[in-house]
C-alpha positions in Angstrom: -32.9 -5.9 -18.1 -30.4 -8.7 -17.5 -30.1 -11.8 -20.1 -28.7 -14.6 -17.7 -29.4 -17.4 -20.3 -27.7 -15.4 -23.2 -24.9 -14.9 -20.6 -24.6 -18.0 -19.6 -24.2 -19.5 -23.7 -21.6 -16.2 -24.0 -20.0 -17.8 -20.8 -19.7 -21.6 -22.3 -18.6 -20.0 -25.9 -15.5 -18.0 -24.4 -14.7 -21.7 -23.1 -14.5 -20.0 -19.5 -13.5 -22.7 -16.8 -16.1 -24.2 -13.9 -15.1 -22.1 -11.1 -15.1 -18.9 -13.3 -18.6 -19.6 -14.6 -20.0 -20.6 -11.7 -18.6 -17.3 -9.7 -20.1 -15.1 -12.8 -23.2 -17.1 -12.5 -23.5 -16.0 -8.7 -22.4 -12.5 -9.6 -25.6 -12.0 -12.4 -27.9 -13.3 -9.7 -26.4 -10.7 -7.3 -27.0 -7.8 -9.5 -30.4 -9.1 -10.6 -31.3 -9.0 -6.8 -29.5 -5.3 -6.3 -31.5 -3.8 -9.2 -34.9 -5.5 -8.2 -34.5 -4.7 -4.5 -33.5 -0.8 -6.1 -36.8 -0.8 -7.6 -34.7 -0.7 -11.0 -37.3 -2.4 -14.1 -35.5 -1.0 -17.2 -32.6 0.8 -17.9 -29.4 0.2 -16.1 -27.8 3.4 -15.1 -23.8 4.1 -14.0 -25.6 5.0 -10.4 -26.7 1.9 -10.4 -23.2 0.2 -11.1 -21.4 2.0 -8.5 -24.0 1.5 -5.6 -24.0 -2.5 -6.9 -19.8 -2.1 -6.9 -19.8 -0.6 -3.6 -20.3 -3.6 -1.3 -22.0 -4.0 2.8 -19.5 -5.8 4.2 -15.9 -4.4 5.2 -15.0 -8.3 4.7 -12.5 -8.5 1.7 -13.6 -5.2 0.2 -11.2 -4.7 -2.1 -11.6 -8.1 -3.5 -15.3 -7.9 -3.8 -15.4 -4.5 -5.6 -12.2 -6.0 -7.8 -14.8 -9.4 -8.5 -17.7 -7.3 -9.1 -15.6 -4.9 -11.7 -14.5 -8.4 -13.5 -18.3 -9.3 -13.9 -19.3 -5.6 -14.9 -16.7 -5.6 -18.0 -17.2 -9.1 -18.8 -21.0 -8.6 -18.9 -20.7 -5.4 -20.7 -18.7 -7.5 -23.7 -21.6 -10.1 -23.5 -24.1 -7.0 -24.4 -22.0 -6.2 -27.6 -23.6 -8.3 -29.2 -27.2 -7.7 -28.0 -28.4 -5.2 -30.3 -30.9 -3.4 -28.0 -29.2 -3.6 -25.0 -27.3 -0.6 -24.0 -25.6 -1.9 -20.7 -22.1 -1.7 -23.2 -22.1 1.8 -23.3 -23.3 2.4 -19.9 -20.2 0.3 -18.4 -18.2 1.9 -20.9 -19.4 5.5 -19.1 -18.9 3.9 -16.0 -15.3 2.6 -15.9 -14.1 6.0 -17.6 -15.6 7.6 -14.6 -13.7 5.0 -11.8 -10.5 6.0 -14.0 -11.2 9.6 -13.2 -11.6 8.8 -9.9 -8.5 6.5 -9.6 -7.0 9.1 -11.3 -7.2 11.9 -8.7 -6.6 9.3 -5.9 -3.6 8.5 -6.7 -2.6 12.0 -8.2 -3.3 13.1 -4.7 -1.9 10.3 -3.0 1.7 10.5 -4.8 1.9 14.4 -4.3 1.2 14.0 -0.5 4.4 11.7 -0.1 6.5 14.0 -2.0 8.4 15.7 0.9 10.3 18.3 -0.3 14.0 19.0 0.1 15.1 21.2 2.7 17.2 24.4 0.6 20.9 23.6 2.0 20.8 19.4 2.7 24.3 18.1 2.6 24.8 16.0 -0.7 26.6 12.7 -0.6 30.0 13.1 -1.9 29.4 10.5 -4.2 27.0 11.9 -6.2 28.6 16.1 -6.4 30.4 14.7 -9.5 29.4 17.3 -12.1 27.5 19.7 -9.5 28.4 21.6 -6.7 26.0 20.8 -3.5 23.7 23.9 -4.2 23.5 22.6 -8.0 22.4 19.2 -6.6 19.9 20.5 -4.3 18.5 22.6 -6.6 17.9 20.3 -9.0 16.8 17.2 -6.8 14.1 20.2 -6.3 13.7 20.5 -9.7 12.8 16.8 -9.9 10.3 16.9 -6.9 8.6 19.4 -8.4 8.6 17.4 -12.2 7.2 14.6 -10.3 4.9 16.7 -9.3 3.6 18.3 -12.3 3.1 14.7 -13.8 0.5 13.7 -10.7 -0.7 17.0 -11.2 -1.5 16.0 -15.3 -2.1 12.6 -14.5 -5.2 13.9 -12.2 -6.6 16.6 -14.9 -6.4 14.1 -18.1 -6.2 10.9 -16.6 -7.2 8.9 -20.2 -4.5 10.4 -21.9 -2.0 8.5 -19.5 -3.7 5.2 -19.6 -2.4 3.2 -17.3 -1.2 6.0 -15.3 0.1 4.0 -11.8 3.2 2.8 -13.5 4.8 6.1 -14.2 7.1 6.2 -11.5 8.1 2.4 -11.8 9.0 3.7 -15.4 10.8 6.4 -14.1 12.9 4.0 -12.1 13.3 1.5 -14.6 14.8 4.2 -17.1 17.6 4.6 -14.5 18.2 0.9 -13.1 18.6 -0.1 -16.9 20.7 2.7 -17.8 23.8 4.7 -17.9 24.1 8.1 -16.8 26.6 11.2 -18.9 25.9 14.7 -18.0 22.5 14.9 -17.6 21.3 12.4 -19.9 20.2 8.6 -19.5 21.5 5.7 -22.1 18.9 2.9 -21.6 19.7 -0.6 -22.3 15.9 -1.0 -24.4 16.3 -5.2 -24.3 16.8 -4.6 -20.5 14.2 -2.6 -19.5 11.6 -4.4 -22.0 12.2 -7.5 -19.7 12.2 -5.8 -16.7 9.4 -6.8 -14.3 7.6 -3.4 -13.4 7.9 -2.9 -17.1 6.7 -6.2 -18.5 3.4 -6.0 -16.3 2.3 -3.3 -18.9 1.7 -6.5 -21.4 0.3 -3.5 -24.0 3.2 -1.8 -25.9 0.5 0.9 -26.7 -0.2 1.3 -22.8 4.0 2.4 -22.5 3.5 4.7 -25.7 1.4 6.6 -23.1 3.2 6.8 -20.4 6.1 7.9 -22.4 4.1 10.4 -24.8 3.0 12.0 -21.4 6.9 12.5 -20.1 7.4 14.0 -23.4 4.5 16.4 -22.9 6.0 17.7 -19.6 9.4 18.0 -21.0 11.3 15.2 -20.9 13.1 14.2 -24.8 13.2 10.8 -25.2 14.9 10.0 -28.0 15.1 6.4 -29.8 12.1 4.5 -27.6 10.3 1.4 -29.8 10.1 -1.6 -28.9 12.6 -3.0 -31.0 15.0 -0.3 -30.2 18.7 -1.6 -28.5 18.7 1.4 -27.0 17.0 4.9 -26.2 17.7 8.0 -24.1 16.6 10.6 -21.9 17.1 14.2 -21.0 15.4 16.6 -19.7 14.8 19.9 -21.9 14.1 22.4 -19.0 16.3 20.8 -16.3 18.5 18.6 -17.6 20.2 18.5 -14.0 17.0 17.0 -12.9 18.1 14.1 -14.7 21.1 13.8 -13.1 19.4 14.1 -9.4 17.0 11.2 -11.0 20.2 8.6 -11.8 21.8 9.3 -8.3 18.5 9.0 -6.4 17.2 6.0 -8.0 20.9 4.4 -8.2 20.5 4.3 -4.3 17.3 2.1 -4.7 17.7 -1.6 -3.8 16.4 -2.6 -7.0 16.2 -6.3 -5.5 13.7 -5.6 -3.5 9.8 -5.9 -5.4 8.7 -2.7 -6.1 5.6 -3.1 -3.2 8.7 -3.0 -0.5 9.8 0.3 -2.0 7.1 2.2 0.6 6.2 6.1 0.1 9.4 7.7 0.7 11.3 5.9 -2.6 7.8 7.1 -4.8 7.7 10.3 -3.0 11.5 10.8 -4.3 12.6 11.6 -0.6 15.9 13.6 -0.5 17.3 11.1 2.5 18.5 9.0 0.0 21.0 11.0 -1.4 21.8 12.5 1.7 25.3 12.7 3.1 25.3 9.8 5.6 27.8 11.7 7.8 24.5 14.3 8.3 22.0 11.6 9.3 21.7 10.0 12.8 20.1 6.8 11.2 19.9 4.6 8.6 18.6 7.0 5.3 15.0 4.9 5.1 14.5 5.1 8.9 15.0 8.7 8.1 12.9 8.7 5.3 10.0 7.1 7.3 10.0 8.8 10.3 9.9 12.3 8.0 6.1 11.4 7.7 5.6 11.2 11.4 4.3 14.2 13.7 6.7 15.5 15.5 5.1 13.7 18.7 5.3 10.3 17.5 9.4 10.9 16.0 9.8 11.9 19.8 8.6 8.7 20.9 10.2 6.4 18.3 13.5 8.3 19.7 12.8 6.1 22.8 11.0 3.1 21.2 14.1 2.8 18.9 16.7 2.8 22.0 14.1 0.5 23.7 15.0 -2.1 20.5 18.2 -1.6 20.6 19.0 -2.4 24.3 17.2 -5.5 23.8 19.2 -6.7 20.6 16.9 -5.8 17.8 18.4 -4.5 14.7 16.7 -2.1 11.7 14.9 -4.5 9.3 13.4 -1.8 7.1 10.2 0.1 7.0 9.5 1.1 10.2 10.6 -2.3 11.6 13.4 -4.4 14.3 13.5 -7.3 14.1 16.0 -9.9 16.3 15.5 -13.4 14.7 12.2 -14.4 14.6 10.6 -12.4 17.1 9.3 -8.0 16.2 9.3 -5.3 18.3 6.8 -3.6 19.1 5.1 -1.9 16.0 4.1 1.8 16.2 1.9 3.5 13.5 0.0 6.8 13.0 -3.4 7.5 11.8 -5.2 10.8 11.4 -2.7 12.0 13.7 -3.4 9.0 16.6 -0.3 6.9 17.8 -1.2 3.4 17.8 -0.1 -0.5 18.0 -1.3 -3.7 17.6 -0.5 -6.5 20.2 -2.0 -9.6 21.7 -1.5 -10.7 25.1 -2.3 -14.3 25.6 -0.3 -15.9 27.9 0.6 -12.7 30.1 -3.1 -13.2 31.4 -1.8 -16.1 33.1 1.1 -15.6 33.9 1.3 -11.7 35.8 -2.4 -11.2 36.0 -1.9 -8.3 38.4 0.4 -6.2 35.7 -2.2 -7.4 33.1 -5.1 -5.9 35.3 -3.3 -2.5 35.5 -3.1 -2.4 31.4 -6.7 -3.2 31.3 -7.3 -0.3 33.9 -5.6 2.2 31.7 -7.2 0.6 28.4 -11.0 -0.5 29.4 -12.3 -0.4 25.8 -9.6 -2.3 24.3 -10.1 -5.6 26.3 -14.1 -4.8 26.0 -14.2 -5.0 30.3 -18.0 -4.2 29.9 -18.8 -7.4 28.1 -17.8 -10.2 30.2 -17.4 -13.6 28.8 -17.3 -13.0 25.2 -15.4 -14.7 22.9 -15.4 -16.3 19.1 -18.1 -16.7 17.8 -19.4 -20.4 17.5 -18.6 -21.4 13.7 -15.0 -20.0 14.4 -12.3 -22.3 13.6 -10.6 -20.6 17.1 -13.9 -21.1 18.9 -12.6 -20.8 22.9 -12.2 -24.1 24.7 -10.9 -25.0 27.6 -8.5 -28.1 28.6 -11.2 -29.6 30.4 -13.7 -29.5 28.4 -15.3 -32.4 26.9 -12.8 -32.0 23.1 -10.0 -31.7 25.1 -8.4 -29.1 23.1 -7.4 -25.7 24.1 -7.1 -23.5 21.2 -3.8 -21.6 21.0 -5.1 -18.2 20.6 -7.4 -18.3 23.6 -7.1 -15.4 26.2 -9.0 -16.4 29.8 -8.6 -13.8 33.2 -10.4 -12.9 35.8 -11.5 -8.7 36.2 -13.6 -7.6 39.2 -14.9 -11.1 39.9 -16.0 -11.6 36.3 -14.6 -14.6 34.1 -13.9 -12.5 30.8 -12.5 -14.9 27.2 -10.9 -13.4 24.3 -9.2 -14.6 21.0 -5.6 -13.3 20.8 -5.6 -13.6 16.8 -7.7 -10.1 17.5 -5.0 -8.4 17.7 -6.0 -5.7 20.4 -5.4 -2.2 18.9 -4.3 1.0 21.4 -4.8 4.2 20.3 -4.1 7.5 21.3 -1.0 6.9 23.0 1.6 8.8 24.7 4.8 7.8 25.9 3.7 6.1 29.0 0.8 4.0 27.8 3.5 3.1 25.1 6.3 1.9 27.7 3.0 0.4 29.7 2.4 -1.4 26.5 5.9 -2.7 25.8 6.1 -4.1 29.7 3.9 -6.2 29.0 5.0 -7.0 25.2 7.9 -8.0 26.6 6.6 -10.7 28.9 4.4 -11.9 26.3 6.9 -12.6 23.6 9.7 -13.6 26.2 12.3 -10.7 25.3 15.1 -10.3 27.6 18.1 -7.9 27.2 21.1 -9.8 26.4 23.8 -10.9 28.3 
């Protein structure tokens, strides 16, 4: 079933280094014990992989299943050259099947952040050059809807793509090494060869894809090897669309990594190319808060005064930020306001206010399980000043509910849900004291 010995002598040939062996080692053992305890004697199946892929623990899962992938393709190159053994082909079924998957993930993914533009946005002045407004809008439209034709191809022949989740970085990269001339981009080929988001793809046959698909959906680029000093691209259909795709992306801090882009940039949000004059806020706030429900944008209308009276300025994303010290984060999920906050020293210091949180938020502090804390192999394991160490640990939370002693960690950072504006400005009261933010002077 599995050849650890023959794996091991593959291991030592490839001249693979202590820690890597000894973690591929571990990783053979692991599956040896998944496909015994499965009742699994003879052929490996691509069930079998995905169940052994799929780990237990929520604990670093996407670092397990990303080490357990690593040991699945590496073993499958050590069965190459075992004759009989068809594990090769099996993996080989296996990781064309997670592509799919990965595929339609982030097909789906990518067309869910793709607001579109309302019909009559103002344009920047800046960028009505060649177009009137209407012009502009309809083709910024024109280049949501190319975006989305491409996720929409991506997901229905993924393996033509390749490596399909770099499309939009090359998208951008077309621009932010380019010039721009009535509805066709000039690109600088030494510039964007070097380019990071570019270079990552360290396969010039893994670009040929990316750029064969464009070319299947329309676009005409014109030039592209990779020892080219230059290429371009236009757009057959909409060649406008081209020209909303230089203004947009030209509004992109291209200092920033590409992670610290967030879903409005990749989901091509018209805010950035807005006129200013139209917008309340800064274009990303704007961009951000267009993905919230229309309950939580009313409550970051408050929560954003809130930071402002107290002297904290926009620091992207959805953040404020005055010196070291955040505000209060806010968030969303399945439709559920939320934040994250520990209260440590607050305890202490205004138990009574602290008592009227817990009230309003029983299952967040756990109230029905009095006395619990780390548990005892923790490296923030709970000690008081007068115990025998001595120490106190810094994250330790101790108060007094109903009579009963009750210990915390404050590294667990307590999550609220399901809030309304009230428990939100109930919440900050008590942020507030906690992190010693005053209004200033």
């Amino acid at each position: 079933m599995l050849n650890k010995q023959g794996y091991y002598g593959y291991l030592v040939s490839k001249k693979r280094n202590e820690k890597v062996m000894g973690e591929r080692m571990w990783r053979i053992d692991e599956f040896f014990a998944f496909l015994t305890k499965n009742s699994v004697a003879d052929e490996i199946t691509v069930d079998n992989i995905i169940n052994f892929i799929r780990p237990q623990s929520r604990t670093n899962r996407g670092g397990e299943i990303s080490s357990r992938n690593d040991f699945i393709a590496d073993y499958a190159e050590f069965a190459k050259s075992e004759e009989a053994d068809s594990f090769a082909e099996t993996a080989s079924n296996y990781f064309r099947w997670l592509h799919e998957i990965n595929a339609a993930e982030f097909a789906d993914t990518r067309i869910k952040s793709i607001l579109l533009a309302p019909k009559n946005f103002k344009v920047n002045p800046k960028h009505l050059i060649n177009l009137t407004n209407d012009e502009f809008v309809a083709a910024f439209t024109d280049l949501q809807q190319t975006i989305i034709a491409i996720m929409q191809d991506i997901k229905k022949s993924p393996h033509e793509w390749g490596n399909f989740n770099g499309i939009v970085h090359i998208l951008f990269a077309f621009v932010m090494d380019g010039t721009h001339h009535d509805g066709t981009i000039t690109v600088n080929a030494k510039k964007f060869f070097a380019r990071g988001i570019v270079k990552r793809f360290n396969k010039y046959d893994t670009l040929v894809k990316l750029v064969n698909g464009l070319k299947n959906l329309g676009f005409h680029i014109e030039g592209y090897h990779k020892k080219a000093e230059e290429f371009t691209v236009t757009h057959l259909d909409t060649p406008a669309a081209i020209t909303a795709l230089y203004a947009f992306v030209s509004e992109v801090d291209s200092a920033k990594q590409d992670w610290e882009w967030g879903e409005p940039l990749k989901g091509f949000t018209y805010r950035l190319v807005e006129d200013p004059a139209a917008q309340k806020y800064e274009s990303l706030y704007h961009a951000f808060m267009d993905y919230d429900s229309p309950r939580l944008q009313e409550i970051r209308t408050w929560w954003r005064a809130e930071a402002e009276k107290y002297g904290f300025s926009y620091a992207g994303w959805m953040n404020f930020t005055k010196g070291s010290k955040k505000f209060l984060p806010l968030g969303e999920e399945g439709g559920s306001i939320s934040t994250k906050a520990s209260f440590i020293k607050v305890w202490e210091t205004h138990p009574e206010k602290m008592l009227k949180l817990a009230d309003r938020f029983p299952k967040v502090f756990n109230l029905d399980k009095p006395d619990m804390c780390c548990k005892t192999d923790s490296p923030h394991q709970f000690a008081d000043s007068s115990e025998a160490s001595g120490k106190r640990c810094a994250f330790r939370m101790k108060f007094t509910y109903n009579g009963e002693t009750y210990r915390r960690c404050g590294l667990e950072n307590f999550k609220f849900r399901d809030l309304d504006l009230d428990d939100v400005k109930a919440i900050l009261e008590m942020y507030l004291i906690e992190n010693k933010i005053k209004k200033p002077l």
